[in-house]
N, C-alpha and C positions, 0 to 999 in steps of 0.2 A: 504494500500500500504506500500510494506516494500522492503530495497534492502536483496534482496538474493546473497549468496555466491556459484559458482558453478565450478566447476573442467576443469582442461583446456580442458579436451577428450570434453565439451561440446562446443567449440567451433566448431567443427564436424561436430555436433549435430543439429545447430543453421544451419549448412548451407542444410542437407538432410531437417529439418524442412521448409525451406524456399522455398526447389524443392515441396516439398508436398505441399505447400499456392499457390505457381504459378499454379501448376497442377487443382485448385479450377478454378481457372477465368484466363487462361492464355491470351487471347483476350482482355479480360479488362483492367490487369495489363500492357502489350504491349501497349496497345493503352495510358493510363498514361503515359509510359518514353518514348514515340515516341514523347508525346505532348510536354514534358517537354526540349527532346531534340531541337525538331523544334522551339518552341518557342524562346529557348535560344540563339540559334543563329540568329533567329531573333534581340532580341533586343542588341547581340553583336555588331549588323550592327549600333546601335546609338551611335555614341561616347559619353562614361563615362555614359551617365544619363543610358543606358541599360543595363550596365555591373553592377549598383550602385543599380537598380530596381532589378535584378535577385539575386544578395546576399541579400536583406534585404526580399525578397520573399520566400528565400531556407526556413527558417522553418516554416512559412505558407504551403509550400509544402510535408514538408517531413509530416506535420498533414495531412494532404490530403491522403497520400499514404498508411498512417496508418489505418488511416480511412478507406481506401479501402480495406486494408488485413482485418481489423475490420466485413464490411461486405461479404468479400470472403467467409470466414468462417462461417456467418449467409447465405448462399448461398442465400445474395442480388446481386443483378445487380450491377455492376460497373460504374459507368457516371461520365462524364467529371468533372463536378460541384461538383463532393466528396473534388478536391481542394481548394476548400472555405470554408471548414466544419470550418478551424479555423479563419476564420473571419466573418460567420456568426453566433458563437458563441456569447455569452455575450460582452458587451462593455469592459467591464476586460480584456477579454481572446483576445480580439481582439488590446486591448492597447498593453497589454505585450507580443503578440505573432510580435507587428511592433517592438516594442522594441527590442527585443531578434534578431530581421533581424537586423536591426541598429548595435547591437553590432557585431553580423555578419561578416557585412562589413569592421568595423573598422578593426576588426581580421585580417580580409584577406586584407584590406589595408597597414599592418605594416608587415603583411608576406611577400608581396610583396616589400617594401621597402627596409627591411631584405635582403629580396634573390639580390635585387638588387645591394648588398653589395658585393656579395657573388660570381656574377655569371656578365658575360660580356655578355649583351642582346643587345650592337650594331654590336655582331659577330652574334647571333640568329636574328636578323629582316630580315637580305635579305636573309635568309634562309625559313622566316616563309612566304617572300613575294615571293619568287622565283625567284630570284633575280640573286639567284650566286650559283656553286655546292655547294656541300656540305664537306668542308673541315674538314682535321683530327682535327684544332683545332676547329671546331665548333661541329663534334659529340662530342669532351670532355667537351664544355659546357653543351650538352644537358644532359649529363650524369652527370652531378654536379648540373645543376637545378633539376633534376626527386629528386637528392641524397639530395639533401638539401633542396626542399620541400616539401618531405616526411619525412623530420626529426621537419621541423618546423612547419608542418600542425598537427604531431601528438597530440599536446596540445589542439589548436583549434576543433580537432576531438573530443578529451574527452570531454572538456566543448559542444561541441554540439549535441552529438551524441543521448543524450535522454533529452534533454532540452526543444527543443519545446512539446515532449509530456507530458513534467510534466508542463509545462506552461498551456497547452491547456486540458489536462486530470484531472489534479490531484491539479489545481488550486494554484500550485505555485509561487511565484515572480520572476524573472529572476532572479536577485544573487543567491536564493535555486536553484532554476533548474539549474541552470550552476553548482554549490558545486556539488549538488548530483549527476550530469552526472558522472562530473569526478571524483569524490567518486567511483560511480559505475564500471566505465571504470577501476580507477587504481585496486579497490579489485577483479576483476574478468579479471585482466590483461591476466593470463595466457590463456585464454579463447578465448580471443579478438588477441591476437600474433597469437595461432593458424590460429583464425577464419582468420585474414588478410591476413597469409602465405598463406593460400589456395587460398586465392580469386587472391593473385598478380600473384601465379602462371598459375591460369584456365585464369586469364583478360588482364595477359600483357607477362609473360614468355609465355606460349604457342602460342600464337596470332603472338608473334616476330620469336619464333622458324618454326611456319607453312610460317608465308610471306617471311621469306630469303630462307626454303626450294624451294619455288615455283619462285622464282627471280633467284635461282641455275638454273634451268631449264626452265630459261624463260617466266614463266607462274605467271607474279607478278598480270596482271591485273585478272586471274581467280582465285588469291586466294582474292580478295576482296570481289567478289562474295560468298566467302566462311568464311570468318572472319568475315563482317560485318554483316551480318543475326544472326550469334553462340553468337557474342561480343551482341549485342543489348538482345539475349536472358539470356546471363549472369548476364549482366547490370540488368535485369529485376529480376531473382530470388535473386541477390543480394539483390535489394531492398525491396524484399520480406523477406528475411531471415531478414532485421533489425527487422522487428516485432516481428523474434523468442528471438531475443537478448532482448527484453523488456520484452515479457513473462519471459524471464529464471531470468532475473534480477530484477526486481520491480511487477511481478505479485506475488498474495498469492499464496502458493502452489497447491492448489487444482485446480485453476484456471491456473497457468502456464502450462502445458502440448500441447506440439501439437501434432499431429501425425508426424511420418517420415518413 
């Protein structure tokens, strides 16, 4: 295992690679971030200890889903229980894959106290509960939290973005897997801007631009029927595509190639 260096057009690349691994087990993978999604808002419903359980869970999962592109590709079957692949691993891999949730958490705990700094969330709560219209100053909140915690999740992303699979794959410590994500992440920056530009515009510009079209003409509740089947299929090669970004990055040459 070695990181490789690749050209920002690959960032493209990484995303047609990703439509082509969905196209392997599209029902399988589906049925993954259906699980992943339903669950989560399950345990959103427990105050704190649910919200505290599903971050120190994320890279247990994102092993899981790797795993599962792992066997799309050996055109194995897909099952629920590929999520456990990294804690049914060795006692090591299962220490340091809690570990690396743990620091997770923390992450996205001090993000959130950050932004709290940052952003006025007692104009956001009776909006989040339904409380009260939606006033011009609380869209300009909402447009300052998206703007500032996308600017402060960027770090958190680097450090995590291949960390659980150097943890669980390549039997590294959490401090290396964290170094080397974002080693990774920053040397093949240009790749990754790409790769993100694409995704914000197919997962949230286009999605924003279709439901105000449809709310022009009255027809907000028949574009939900129509954004929320596409977005859930997005969400899904998304997470497909992270697989390409691991090949392209830390597989040997021989071995990185997908088809697209």
């Amino acid at each position: 295992m070695k990181l490789n260096s690749v050209t920002p057009a690959d960032g493209y690349t990484w995303i047609r690679q990703g439509i082509w691994l969905f196209k392997q087990s599209p029902v399988g993978f589906l049925m993954l971030v259906f699980m992943y999604v339903f669950v989560a808002q399950l345990a959103v419903l427990v105050p704190v200890i649910g919200v505290f359980a599903v971050l120190v869970l994320t890279p247990t999962l994102s092993v899981g889903f790797m795993t599962a592109c792992r066997q799309a590709i050996q055109k194995e079957r897909i099952r629920p229980l590929v999520y456990l692949a990294a804690l049914q691993s060795t006692v090591l891999v299962r220490k340091r894959i809690l570990q690396l949730g743990l620091v997770y958490a923390a992450l996205i705990l001090i993000l959130s106290f950050a932004l709290s700094g940052l952003v006025d969330f007692e104009l956001l709560l009776p909006l989040v509960m339904s409380e009260k219209p939606i006033t011009p100053e609380a869209i300009r909140q909402i447009y300052l939290l998206l703007f500032f915690g996308a600017i402060l999740y960027i770090p958190v992303a680097m450090l995590m973005w291949f960390s659980p699979i150097l943890v669980a794959w390549e039997d590294m410590s959490v401090p290396q897997a964290l170094f080397s994500s974002c080693l990774a992440c920053w040397t093949n920056r240009g790749a990754f801007l790409l790769y993100l530009a694409i995704w914000s515009i197919a997962l949230v510009a286009i999605p924003l631009v279709v439901g105000a079209a449809f709310d022009a003409i009255d027809l907000g509740q028949v574009a939900s029927f129509i954004i929320a089947p596409l977005s859930m299929a997005g969400l899904t090669v998304m997470h497909c595509s992270f697989f390409a970004t691991w090949k392209a990055c830390f597989a040997d040459k021989e071995e990185s190639s997908l088809s697209a």
